[in-house]
BADOZA-977438 format. One line per 5 residues: for each residue x, y, z of N, C-alpha, C, O. Coordinates in pm, 1 decimal, decimal comma. Layout:
N
X Y Z X Y Z X Y Z X Y Z ~ ...
***
This chain:
189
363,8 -1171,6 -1803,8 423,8 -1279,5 -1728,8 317,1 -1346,2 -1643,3 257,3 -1281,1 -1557,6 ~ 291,5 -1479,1 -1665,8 190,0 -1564,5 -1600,3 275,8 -1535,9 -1431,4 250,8 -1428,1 -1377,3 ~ 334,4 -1596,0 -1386,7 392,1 -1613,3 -1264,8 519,1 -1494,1 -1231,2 641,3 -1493,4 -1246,3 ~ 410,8 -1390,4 -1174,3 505,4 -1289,9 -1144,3 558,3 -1299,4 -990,4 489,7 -1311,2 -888,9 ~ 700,9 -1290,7 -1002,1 771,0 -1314,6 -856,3 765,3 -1199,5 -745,1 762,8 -1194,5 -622,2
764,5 -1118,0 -842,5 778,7 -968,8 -755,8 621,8 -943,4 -640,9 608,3 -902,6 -525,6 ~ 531,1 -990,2 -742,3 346,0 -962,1 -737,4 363,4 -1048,8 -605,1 349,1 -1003,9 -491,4 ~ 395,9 -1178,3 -637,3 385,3 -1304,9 -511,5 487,3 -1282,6 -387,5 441,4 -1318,1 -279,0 ~ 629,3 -1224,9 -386,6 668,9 -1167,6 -254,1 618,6 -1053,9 -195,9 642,8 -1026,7 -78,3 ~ 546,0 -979,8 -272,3 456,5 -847,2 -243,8 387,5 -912,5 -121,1 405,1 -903,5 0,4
288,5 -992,6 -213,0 174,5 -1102,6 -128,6 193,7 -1163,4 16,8 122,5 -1182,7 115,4 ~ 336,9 -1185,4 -22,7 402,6 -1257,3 107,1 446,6 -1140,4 236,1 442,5 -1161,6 357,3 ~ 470,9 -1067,0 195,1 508,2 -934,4 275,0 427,2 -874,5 302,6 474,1 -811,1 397,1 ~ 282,6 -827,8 283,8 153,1 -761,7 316,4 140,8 -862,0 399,6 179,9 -828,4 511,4 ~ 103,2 -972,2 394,8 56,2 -1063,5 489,7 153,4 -1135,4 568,5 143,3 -1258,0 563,5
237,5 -1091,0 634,3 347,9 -1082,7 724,4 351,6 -989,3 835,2 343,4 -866,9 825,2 ~ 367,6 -1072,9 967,0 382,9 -942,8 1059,8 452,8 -860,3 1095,7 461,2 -827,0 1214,0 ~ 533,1 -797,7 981,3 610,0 -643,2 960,6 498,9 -579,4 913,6 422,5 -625,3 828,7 ~ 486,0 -436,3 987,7 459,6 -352,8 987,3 503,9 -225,4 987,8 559,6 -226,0 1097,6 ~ 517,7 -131,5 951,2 499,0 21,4 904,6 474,7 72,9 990,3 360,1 43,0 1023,9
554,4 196,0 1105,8 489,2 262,2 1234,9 551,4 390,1 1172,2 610,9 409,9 1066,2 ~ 506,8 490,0 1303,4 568,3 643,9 1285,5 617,3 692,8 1156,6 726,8 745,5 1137,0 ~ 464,3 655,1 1013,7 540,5 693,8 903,0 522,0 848,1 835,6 411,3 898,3 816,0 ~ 622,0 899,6 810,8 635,7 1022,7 798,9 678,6 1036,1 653,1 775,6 971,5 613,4 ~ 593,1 1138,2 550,5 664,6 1202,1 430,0 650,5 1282,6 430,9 586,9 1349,4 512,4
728,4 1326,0 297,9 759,3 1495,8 253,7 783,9 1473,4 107,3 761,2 1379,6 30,8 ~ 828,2 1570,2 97,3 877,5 1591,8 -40,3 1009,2 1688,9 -44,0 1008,5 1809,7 -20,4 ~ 1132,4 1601,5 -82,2 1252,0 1637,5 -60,1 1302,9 1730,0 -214,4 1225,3 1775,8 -298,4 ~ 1422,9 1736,0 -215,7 1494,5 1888,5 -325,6 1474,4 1775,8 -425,5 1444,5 1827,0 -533,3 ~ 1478,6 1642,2 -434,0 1520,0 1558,9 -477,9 1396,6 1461,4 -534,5 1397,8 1422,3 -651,3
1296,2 1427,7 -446,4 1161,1 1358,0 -484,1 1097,5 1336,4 -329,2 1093,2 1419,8 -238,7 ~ 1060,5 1228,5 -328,7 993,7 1180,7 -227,9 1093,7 1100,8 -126,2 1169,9 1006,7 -148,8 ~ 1065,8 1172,4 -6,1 1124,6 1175,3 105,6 1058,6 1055,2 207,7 936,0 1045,6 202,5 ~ 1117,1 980,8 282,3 992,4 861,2 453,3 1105,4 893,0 582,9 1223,4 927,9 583,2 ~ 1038,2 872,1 655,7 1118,0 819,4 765,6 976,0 744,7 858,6 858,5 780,6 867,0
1042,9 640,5 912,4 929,1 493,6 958,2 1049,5 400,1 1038,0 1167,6 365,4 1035,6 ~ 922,3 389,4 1108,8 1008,2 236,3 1179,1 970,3 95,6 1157,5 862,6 65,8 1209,3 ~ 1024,1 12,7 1101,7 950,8 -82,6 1090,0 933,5 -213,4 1236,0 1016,3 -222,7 1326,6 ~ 819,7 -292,0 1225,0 781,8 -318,0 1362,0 777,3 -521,8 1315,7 764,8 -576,0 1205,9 ~ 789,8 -567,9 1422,3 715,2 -698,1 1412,4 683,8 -764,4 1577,2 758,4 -811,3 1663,1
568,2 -746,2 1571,4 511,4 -810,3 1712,6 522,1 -707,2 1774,7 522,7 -753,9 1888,6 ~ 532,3 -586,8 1788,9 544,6 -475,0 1860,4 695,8 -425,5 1905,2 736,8 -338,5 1982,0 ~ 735,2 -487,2 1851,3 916,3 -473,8 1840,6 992,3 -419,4 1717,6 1039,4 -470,0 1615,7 ~ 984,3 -294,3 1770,2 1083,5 -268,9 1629,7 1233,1 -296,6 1595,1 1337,7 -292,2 1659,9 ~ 1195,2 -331,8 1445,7 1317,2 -436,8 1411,2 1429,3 -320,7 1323,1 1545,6 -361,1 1322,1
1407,4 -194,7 1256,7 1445,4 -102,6 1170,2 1377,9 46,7 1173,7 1269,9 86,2 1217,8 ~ 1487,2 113,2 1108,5 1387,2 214,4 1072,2 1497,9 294,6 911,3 1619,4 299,4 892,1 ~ 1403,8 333,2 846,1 1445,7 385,1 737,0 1439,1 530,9 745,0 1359,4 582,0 823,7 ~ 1513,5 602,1 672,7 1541,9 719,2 667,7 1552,9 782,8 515,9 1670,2 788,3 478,9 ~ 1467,0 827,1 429,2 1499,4 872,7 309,1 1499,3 1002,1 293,4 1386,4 1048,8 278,6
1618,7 1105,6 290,6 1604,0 1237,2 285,0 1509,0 1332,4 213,6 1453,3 1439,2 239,1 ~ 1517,1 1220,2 82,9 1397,2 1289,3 -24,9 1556,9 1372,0 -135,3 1524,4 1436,8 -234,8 ~ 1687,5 1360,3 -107,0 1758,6 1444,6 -216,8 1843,6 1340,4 -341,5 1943,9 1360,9 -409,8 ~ 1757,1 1233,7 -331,5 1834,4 1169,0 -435,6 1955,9 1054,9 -442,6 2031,1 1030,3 -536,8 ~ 1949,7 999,4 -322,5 2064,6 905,2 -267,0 1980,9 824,1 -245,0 1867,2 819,2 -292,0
2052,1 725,1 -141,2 1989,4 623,9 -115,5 1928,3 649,3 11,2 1959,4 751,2 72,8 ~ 1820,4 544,6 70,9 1775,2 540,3 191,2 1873,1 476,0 305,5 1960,1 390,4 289,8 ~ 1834,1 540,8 421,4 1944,3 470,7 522,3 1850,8 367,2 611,4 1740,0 390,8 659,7 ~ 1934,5 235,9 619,1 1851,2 175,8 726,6 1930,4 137,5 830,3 2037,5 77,1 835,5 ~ 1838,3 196,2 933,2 1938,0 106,0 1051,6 1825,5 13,3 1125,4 1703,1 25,2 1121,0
1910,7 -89,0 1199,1 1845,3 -186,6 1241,8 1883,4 -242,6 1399,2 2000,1 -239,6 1438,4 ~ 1777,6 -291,2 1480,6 1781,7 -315,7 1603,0 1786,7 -464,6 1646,3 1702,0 -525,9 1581,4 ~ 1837,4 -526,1 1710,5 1805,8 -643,1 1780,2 1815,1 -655,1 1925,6 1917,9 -654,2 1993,4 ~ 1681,7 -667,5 1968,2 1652,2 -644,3 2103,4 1674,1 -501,8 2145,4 1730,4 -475,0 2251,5 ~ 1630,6 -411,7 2063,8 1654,0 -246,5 2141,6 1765,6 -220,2 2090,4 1780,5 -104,0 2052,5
1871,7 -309,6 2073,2 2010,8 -235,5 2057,4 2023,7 -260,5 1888,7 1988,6 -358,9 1823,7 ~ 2094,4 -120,1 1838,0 2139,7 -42,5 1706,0 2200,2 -232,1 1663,8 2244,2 -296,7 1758,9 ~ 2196,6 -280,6 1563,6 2273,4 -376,2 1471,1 2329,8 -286,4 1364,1 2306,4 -169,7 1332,7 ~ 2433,6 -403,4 1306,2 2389,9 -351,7 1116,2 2319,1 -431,8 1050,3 2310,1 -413,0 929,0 ~ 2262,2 -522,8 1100,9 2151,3 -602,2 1020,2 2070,1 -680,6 1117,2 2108,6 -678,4 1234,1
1969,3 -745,9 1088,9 1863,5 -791,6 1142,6 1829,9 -933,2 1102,8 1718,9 -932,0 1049,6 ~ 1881,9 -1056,8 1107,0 1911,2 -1139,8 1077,2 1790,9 -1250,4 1066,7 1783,1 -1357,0 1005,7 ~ 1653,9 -1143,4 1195,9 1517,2 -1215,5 1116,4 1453,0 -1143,3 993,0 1391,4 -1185,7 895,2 ~ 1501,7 -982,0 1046,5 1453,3 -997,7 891,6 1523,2 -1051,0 745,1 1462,2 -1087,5 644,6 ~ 1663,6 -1043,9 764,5 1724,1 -1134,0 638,2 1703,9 -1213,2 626,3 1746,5 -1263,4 522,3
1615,9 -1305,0 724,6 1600,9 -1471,2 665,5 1441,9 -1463,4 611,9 1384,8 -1566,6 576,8 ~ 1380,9 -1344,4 608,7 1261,0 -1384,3 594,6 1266,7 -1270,3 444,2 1169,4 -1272,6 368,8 ~ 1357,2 -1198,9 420,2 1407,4 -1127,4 308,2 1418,5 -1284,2 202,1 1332,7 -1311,0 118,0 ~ 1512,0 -1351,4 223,4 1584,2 -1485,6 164,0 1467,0 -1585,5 122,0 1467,4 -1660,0 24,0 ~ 1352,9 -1568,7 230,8 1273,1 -1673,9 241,5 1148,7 -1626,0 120,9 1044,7 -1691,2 111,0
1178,3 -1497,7 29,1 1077,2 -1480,3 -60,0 1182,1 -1534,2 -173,0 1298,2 -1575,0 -172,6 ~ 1047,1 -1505,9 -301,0 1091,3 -1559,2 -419,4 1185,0 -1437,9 -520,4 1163,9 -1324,0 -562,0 ~ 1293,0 -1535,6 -528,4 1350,7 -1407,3 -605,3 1301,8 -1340,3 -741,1 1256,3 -1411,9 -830,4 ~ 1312,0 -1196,7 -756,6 1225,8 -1144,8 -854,7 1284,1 -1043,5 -981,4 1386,2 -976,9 -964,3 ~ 1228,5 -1041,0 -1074,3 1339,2 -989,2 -1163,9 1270,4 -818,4 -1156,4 1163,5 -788,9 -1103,0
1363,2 -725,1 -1223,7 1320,9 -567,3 -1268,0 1174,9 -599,7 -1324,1 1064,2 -564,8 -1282,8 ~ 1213,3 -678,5 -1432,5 1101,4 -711,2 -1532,9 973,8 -739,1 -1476,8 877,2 -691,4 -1536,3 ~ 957,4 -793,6 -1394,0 841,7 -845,9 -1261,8 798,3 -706,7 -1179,3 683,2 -685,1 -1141,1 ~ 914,3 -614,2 -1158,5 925,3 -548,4 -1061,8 823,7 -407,3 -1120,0 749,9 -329,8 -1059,2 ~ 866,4 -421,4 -1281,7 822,2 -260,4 -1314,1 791,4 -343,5 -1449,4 871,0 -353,0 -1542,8
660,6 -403,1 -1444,8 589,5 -478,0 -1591,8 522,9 -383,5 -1699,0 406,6 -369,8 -1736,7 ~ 643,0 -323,5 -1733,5 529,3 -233,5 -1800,3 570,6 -180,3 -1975,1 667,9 -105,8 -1986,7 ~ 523,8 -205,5 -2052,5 518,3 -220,2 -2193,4 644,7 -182,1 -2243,2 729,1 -248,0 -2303,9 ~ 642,3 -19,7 -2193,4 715,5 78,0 -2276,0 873,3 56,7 -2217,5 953,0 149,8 -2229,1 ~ 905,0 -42,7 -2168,0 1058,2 -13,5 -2098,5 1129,0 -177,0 -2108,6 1049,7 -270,4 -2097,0
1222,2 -197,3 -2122,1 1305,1 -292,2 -2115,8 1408,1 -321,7 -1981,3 1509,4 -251,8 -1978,6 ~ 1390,9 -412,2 -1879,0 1416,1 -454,0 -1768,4 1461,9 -559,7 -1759,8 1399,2 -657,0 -1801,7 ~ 1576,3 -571,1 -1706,9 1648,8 -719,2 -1692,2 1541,5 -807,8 -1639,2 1450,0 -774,8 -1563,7 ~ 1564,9 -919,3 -1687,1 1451,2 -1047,1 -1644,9 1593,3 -1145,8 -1531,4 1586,3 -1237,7 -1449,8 ~ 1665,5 -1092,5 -1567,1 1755,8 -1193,8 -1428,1 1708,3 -1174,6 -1255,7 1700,0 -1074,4 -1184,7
1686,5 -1299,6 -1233,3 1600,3 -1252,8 -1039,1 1710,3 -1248,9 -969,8 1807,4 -1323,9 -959,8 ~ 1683,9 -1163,0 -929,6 1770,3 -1147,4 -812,4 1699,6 -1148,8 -670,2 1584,9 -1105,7 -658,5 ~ 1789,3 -1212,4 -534,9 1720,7 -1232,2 -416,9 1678,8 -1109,9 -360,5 1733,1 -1000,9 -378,4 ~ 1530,9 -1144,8 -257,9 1495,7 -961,4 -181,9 1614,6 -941,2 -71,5 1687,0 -1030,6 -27,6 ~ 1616,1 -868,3 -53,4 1723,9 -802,2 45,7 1618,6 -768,8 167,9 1498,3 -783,3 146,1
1668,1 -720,6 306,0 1599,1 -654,6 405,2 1546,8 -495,2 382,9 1469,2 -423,5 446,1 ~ 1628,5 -475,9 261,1 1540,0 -305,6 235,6 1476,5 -271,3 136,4 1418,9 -163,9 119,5 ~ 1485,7 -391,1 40,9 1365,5 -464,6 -45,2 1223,3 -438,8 49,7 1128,6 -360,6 40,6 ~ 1260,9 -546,7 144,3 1124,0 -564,0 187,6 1070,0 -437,2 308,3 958,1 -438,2 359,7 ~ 1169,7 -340,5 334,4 1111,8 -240,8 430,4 1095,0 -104,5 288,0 1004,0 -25,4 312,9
1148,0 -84,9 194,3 1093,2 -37,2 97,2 947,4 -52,4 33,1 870,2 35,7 -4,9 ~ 935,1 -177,0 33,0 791,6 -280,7 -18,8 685,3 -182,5 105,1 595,5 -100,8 84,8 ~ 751,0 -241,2 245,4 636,5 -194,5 315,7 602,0 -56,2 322,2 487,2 -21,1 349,6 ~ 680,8 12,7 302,2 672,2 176,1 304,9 548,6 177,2 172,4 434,4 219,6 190,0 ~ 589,3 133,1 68,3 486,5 147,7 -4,7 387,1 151,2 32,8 322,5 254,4 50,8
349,1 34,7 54,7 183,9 -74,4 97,0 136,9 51,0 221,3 17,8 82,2 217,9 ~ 205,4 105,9 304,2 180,9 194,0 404,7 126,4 321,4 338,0 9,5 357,3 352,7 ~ 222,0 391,9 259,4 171,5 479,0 180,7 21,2 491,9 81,3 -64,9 575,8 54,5 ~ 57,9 342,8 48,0 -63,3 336,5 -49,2 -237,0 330,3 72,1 -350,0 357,1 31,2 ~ -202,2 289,8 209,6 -340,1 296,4 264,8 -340,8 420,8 297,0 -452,5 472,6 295,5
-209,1 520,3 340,4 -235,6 632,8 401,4 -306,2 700,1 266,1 -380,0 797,4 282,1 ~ -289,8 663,6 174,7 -362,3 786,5 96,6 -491,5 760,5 35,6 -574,3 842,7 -3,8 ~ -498,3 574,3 33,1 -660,2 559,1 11,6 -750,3 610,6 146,6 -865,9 646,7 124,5 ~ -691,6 614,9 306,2 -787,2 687,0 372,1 -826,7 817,7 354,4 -920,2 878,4 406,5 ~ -730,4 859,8 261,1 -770,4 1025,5 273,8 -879,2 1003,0 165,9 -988,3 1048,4 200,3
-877,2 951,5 59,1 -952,5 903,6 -53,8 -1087,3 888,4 -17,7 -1175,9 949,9 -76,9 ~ -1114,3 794,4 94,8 -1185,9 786,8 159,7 -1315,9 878,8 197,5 -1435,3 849,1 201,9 ~ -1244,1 1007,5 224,4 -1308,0 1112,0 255,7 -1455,8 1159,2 132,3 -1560,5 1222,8 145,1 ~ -1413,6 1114,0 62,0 -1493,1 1158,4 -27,5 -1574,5 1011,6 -81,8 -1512,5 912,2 -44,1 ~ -1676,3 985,2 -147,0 -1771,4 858,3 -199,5 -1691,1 786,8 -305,6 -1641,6 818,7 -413,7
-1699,3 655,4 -217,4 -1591,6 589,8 -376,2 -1695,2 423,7 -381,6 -1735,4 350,7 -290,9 ~ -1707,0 417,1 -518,0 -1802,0 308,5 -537,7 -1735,7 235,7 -647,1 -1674,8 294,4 -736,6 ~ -1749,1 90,2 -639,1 -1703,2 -7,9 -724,2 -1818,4 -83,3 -802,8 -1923,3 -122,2 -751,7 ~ -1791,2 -93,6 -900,8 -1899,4 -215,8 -1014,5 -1788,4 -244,8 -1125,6 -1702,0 -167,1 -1166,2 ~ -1806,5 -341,4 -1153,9 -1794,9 -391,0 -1292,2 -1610,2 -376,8 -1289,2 -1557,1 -334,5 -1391,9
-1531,4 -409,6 -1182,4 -1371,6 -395,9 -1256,1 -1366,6 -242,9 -1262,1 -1256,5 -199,2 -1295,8 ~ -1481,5 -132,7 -1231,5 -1455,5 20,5 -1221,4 -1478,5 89,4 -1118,9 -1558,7 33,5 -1044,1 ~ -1441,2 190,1 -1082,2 -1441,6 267,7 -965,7 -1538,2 417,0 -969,0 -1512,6 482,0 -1070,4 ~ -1585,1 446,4 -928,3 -1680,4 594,0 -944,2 -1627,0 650,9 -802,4 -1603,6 581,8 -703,3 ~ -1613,0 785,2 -812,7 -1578,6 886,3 -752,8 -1703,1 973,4 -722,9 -1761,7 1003,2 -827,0
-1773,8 1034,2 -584,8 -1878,5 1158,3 -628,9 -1790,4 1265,0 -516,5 -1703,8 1239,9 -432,7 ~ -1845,1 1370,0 -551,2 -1788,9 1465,6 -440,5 -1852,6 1507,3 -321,7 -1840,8 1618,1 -269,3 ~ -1909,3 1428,4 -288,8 -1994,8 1427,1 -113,6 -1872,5 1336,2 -63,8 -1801,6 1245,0 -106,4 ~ -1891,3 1423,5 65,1 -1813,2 1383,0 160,6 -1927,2 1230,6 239,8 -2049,4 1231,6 254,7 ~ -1843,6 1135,6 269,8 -1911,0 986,5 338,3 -2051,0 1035,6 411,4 -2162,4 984,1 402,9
-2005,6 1161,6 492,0 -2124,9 1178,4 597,5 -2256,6 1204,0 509,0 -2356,9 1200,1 580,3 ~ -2287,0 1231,4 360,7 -2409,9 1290,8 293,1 -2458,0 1134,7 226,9 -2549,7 1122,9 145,7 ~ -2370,0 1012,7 283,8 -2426,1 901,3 239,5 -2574,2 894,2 263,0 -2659,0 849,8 185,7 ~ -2593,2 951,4 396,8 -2733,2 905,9 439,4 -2838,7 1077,6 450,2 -2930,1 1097,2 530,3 ~ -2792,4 1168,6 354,3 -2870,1 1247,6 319,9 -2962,8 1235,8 213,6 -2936,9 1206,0 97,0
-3071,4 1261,2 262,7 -3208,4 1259,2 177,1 -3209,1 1353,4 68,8 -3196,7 1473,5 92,7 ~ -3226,3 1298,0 -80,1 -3232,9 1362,0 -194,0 -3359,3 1326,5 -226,4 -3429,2 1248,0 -162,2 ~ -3405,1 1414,1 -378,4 -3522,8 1364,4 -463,7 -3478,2 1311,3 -564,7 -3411,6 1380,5 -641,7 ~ -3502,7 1169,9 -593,8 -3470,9 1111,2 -706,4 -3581,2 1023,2 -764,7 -3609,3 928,7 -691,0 ~ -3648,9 1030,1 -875,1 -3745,6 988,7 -980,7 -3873,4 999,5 -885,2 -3966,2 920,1 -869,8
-3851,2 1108,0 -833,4 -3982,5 1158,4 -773,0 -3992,1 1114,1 -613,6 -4094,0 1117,8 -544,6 ~ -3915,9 1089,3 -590,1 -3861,9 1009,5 -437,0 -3784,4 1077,4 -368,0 -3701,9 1157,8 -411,5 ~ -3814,2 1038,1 -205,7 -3708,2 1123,6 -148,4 -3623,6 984,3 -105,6 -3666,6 894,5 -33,2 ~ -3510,4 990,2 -160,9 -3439,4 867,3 -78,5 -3224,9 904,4 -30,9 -3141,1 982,7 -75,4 ~ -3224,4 825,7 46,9 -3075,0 829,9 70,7 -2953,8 823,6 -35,5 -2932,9 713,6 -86,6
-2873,1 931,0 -72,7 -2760,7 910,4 -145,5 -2724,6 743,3 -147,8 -2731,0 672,3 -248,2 ~ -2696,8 712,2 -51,2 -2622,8 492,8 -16,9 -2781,2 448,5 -96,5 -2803,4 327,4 -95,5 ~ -2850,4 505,3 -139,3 -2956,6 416,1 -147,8 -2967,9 409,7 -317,7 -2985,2 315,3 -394,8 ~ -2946,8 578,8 -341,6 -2932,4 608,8 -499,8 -2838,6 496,8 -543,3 -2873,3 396,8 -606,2 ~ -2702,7 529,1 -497,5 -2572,5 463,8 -614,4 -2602,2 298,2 -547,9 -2540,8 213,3 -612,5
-2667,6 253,5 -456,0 -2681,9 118,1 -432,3 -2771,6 70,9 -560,2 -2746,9 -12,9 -647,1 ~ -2850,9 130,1 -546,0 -2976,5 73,4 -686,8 -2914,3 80,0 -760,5 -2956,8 -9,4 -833,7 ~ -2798,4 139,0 -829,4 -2712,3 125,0 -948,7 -2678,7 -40,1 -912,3 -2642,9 -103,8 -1011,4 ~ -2683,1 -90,4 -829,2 -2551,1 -231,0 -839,1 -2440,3 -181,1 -807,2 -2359,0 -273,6 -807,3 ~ -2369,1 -42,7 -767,5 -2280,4 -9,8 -706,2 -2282,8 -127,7 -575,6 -2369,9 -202,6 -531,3
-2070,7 -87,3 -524,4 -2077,2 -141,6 -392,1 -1958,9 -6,6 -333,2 -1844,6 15,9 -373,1 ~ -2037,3 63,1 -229,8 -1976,5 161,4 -221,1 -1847,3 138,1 -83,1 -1881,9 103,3 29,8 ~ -1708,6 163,6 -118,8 -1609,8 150,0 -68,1 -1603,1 179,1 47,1 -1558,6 98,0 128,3 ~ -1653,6 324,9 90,5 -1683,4 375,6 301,1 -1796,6 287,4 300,5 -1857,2 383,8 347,4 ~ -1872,2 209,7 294,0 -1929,0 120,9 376,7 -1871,0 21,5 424,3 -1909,1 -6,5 537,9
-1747,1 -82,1 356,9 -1689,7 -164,8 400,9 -1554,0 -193,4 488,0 -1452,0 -126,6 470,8 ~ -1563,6 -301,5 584,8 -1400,2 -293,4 665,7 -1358,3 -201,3 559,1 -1404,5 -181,3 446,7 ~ -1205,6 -122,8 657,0 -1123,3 -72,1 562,1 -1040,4 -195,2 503,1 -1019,4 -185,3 382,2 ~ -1003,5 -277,4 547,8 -935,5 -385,2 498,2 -948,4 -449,0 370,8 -854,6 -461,2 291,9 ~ -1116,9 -507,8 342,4 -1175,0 -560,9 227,7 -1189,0 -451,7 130,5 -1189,1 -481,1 11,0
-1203,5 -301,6 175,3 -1204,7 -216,8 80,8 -1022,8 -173,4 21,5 -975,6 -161,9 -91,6 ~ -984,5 -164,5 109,1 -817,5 -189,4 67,2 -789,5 -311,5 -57,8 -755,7 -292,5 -174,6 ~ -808,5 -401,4 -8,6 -785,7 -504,1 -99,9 -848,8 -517,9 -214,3 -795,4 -575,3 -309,2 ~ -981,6 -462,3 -220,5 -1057,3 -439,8 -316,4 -1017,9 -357,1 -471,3 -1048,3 -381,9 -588,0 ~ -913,6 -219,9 -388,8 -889,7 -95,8 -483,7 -751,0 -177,3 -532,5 -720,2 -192,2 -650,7
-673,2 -227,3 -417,5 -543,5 -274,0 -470,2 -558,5 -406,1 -620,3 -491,9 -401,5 -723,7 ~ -651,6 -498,2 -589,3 -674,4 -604,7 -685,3 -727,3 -544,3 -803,9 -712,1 -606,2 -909,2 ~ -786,7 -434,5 -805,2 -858,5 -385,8 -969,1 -802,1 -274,0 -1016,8 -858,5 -217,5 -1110,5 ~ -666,3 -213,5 -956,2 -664,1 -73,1 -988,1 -478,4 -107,9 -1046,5 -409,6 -16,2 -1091,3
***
């Protein structure tokens, strides 16, 4: 699909000021478990609750401090993305997905963010270890960031690990904002 709807409210929702606070997982009887609050401007607007046993998630929602049942900025800014089909949602060869769009909802988009949250909490841990990009590919080594600037012998040289995989044309991922390196793994991976 040239113009994916799902990809482009994604877009719209990362770069939105909802945010992802106090996020917490597990692993429930059932799968994967959150509980999070979601924030905008330092105000939290929701918070989700997923047990992890196989139901649905619970959301409840605040306006001005006090409990709502809905959140009426975030429904307009739910409304204000593009509606998106399964097919958009989960593009993927082997499966057949309704192509009818349907509009995002408010737990659409605090679902969305739980993701995007998840997905940095676990590229920082990723982190921990050397991650280098070239060519549309990713390289992995098993030194921890801090042996970037440990002195090895290489082709008869003593030089810095960052210095080895740099002379490759590598661009190694713990050197950059976490941000540009975020965006980096998300666009090629």
């Amino acid at each position: 699909m040239k113009n994916n709807n799902y990809k482009n409210g994604l877009k719209l929702i990362k770069d939105s000021p909802y945010v992802i606070r106090k996020l917490v997982t597990f692993e429930g009887h059932e799968g994967f478990g959150v509980n999070a609050d979601v924030h905008v401007k330092r105000k939290k607007v929701a918070t989700i609750i997923d047990e992890g046993n196989g139901g649905e998630p619970y959301f409840y929602y605040y306006v001005d401090g006090e409990h709502a049942k809905t959140n009426e900025e975030l429904d307009a800014f739910a409304s204000s993305l593009p509606p998106y089909s399964l097919a958009e949602k989960y593009s993927e060869d082997t499966h057949e997905f309704s192509t009818e769009r349907k509009p995002w909802t408010s737990g659409d988009v605090i679902n969305a963010l739980v993701d995007v949250a998840c997905e940095r909490k676990d590229f920082k841990k990723t982190l921990r270890k050397i991650i280098g990009f070239k060519d549309g590919t990713f390289f992995t080594w098993k030194h921890a960031k801090k042996d970037l600037e440990r002195l090895f012998r290489h082709k008869g040289k003593q030089i810095t690990l960052r210095e080895i995989i740099e002379s490759d044309g590598i661009t190694i991922l713990n050197l950059l904002p976490e941000d540009e390196a975020f965006d980096l793994l998300r666009q090629h991976s």
